[in-house]
N, C-alpha and C positions, 0 to 999 in steps of 0.2 A: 481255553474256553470252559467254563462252567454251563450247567444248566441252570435254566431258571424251571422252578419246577411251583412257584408260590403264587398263588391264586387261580383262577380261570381265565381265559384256554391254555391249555397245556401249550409249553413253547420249547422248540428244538433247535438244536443248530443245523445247518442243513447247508449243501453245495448246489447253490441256487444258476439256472440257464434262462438271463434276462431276454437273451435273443441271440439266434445259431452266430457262430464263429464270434463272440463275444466272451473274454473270460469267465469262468464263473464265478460267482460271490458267495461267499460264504456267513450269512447270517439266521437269526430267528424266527422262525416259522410256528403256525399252529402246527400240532400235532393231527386236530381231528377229531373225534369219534367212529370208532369203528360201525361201521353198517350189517347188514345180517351177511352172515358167510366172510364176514373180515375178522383179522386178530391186528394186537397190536404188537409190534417187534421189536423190541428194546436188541439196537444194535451194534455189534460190538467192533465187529471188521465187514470191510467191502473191496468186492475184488474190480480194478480198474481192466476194462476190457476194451477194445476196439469198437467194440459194438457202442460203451459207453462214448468213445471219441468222433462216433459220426453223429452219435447225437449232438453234441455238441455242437459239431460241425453246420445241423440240418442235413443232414444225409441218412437219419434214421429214426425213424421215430416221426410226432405229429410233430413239424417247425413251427405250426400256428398257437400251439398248445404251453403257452409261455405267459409267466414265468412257470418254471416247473422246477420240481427236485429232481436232479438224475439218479443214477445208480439203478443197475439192471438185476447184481443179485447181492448178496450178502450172507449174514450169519450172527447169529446172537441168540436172544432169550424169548419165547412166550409163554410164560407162566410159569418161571425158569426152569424149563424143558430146553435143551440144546437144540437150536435148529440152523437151517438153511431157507432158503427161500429166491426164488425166479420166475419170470413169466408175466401172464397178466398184462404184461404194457409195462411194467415196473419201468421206469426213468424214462417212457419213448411214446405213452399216449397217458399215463399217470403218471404221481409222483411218484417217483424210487426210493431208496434205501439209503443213500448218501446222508445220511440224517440218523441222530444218533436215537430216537424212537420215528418209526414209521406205519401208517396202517398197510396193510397187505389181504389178499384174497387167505384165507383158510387155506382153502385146496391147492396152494402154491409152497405151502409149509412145507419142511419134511427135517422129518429126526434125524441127528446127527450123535451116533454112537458114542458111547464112551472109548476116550483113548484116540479120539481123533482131536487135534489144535485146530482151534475154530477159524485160526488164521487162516489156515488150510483148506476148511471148510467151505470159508468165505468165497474159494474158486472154482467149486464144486460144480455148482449150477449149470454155470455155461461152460467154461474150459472142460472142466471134468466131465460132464457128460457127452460132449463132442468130441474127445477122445473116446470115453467106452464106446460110446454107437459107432464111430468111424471104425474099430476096431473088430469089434466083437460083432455087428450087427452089417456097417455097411461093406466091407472091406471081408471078413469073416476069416481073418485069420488065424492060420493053424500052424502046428508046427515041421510042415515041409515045405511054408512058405519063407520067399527072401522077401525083407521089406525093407522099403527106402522111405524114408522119414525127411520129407520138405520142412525147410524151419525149425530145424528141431531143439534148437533154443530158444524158441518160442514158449508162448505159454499154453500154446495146445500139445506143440510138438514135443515140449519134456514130457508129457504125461504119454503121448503115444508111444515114443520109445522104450519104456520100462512095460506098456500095458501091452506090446506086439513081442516084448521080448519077453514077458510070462507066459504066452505062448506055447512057450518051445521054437519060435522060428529066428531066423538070422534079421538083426536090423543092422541099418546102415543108417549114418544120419548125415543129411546137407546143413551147410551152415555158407553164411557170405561175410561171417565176421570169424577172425583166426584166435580172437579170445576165446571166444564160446565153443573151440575144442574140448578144452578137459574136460565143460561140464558136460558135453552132451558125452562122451566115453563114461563119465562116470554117472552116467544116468541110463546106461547100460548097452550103449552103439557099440557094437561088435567094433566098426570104421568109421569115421567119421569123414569126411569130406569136401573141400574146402572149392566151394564150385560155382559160379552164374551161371544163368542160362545157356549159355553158349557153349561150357566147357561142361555141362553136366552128364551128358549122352555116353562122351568118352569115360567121364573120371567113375562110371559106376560097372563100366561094362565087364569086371572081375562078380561083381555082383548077379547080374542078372539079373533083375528083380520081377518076382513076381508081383509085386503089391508094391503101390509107390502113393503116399497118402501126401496131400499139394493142400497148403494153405496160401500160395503165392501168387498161382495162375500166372498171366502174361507168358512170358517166355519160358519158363518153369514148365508150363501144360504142355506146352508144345512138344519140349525136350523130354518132358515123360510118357509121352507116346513113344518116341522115338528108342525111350532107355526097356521099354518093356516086355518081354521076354512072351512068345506065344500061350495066347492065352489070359494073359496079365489083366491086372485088375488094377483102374486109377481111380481113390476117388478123390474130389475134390470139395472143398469146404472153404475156400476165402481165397480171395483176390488179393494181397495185400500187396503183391509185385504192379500190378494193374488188373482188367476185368479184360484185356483185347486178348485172342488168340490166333495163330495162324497155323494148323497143322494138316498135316500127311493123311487124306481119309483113304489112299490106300495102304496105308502103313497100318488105321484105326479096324479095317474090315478083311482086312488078308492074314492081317494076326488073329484075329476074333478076340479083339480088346474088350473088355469092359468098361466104360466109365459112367459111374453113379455121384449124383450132387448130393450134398448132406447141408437142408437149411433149418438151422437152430432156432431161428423165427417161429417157425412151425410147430414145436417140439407141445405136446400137452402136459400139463399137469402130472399125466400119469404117468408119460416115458420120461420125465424127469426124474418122479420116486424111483421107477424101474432101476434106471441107468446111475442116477445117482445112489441109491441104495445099492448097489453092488460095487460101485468103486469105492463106497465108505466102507462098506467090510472089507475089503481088500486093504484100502489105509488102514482100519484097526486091528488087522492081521500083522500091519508091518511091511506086507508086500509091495506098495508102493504108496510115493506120496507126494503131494505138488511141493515145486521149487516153488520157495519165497525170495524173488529178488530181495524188496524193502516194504517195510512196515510205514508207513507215513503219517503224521496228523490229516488229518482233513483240509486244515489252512493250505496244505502241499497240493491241493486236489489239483491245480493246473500246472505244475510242475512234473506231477506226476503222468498229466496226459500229453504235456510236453516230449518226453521221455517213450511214452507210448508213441508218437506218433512218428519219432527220428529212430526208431527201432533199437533203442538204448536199454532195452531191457531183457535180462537173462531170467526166466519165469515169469512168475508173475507180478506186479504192482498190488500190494493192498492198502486201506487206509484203515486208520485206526480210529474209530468215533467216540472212543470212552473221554475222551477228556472232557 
């Protein structure tokens, strides 16, 4: 795909949602004119998210609001200044970022340091700041805690393991696929552990854990009441097991459990820069950094949320816009 960049209105390529649970289509779009408090954001990678696949789906975002560009966050250039950018409605009541220039809100920008790969970057927004805030903010661990890492060959869950295990505390990481062993060890799980619902209780109980951070819910929530050690702290951030639970509330009140919900919906402008500016110093330090599954053209866009949806991916999914 080329740009057309020759005469007026400016035109983009873009991964278009004709209407939910319909593929989407990838062709040219105006660009727009930015309005007061908008930049424009010549974009370079986009991180495929969950979030992006219920939109698709109708499960997130306006259904009525169609056709629309998705894409919730991304990374590229305004004014060729390095940035990031989320929020706002981007791909779920406006148009997103899936598009290789986009308008976007100002105050949704944020700089992206030298020495970080924008590819990287591109996953910033929502993965990576839902790991720092689960971590460091909701969760608030320290280094005499045991943590148990749900998914953690996920694309939130690699980032909490390396971000729980800078620390100083012990992680442990679950997995239900027996490839993604090595990489979660080598993303710094002390153990890794190969375990459903059912078998989770027992396979941690060397652990103990005091902090058990759940992207899967259903039976997963359940069994991590049951794995958490007095006092323990669960929180919880996705459903992707299912949204049903059944558990022990004398097991949740005789322990004197905690469990806090973390919704990234909510998140403002400013605990974006917040959380996302300290996980990008930390990437330009070295200290840690997101797994890139694969790089993809845009044309891939629904192959890629394919992939998202049968949990065939080790990191994260990005797409590539420059072509």
């Amino acid at each position: 795909m080329t740009e057309d960049t020759g005469g007026a209105p400016e035109l983009s390529w873009a991964a278009r949602l004709a209407a939910p649970g319909r593929p989407l289509q990838v062709e040219q779009v105006e660009v727009g004119v930015p309005g007061a408090g908008e930049v424009v954001i010549e974009v370079h990678f986009a991180s495929v998210n969950p979030l992006d696949r219920y939109a698709a789906e109708g499960r997130a975002g306006d259904p009525h609001k169609v056709p629309r560009t998705l894409g919730v966050e991304g990374a590229g250039y305004v004014d060729g200044r390095p940035v990031f950018v989320r929020g706002a409605g981007l791909g779920l009541t406006r148009d997103g970022v899936w598009s290789r220039r986009a308008v976007v809100p100002a105050e949704n920008v944020v700089s992206v340091p030298a020495g970080v790969d924008l590819r990287q970057a591109a996953a910033v927004g929502v993965a990576g700041t839902t790991a720092w805030r689960v971590v460091h903010e909701y969760a608030q661990v320290g280094r005499d805690d045991r943590v148990l890492v749900l998914g953690a060959g996920g694309g939130v869950g690699s980032l909490l393991v390396p971000l729980a295990r800078n620390t100083g505390a012990t992680v442990w990481g679950q997995v239900g696929d027996p490839g993604k062993r090595d990489f979660v060890h080598a993303r710094g799980a002390a153990q890794v552990v190969l375990a459903d619902a059912a078998e989770l209780a027992a396979a941690v109980t060397e652990l103990a854990p005091t902090v058990i951070l759940d992207p899967l819910g259903d039976g997963f929530f359940t069994a991590a009441i049951e794995a958490l050690e007095q006092g323990g702290r669960l929180v919880s951030f996705g459903t992707s097991a299912g949204p049903e639970a059944t558990l022990n509330a004398q097991r949740l009140y005789r322990n004197g459990l905690t469990v806090r919900g973390y919704n990234s919906l909510g998140i403002t402008p400013q605990a974006v820069a917040a959380a996302g500016g300290s996980l990008l110093a930390e990437m330009a330090a070295g200290r840690v950094d997101v797994p890139i599954d694969a790089v993809v053209p845009l044309g891939q866009v629904n192959e890629a949320l394919a992939r998202l949806r049968d949990r065939a991916v080790t990191g994260k999914i990005v797409l590539d816009l420059r072509g």
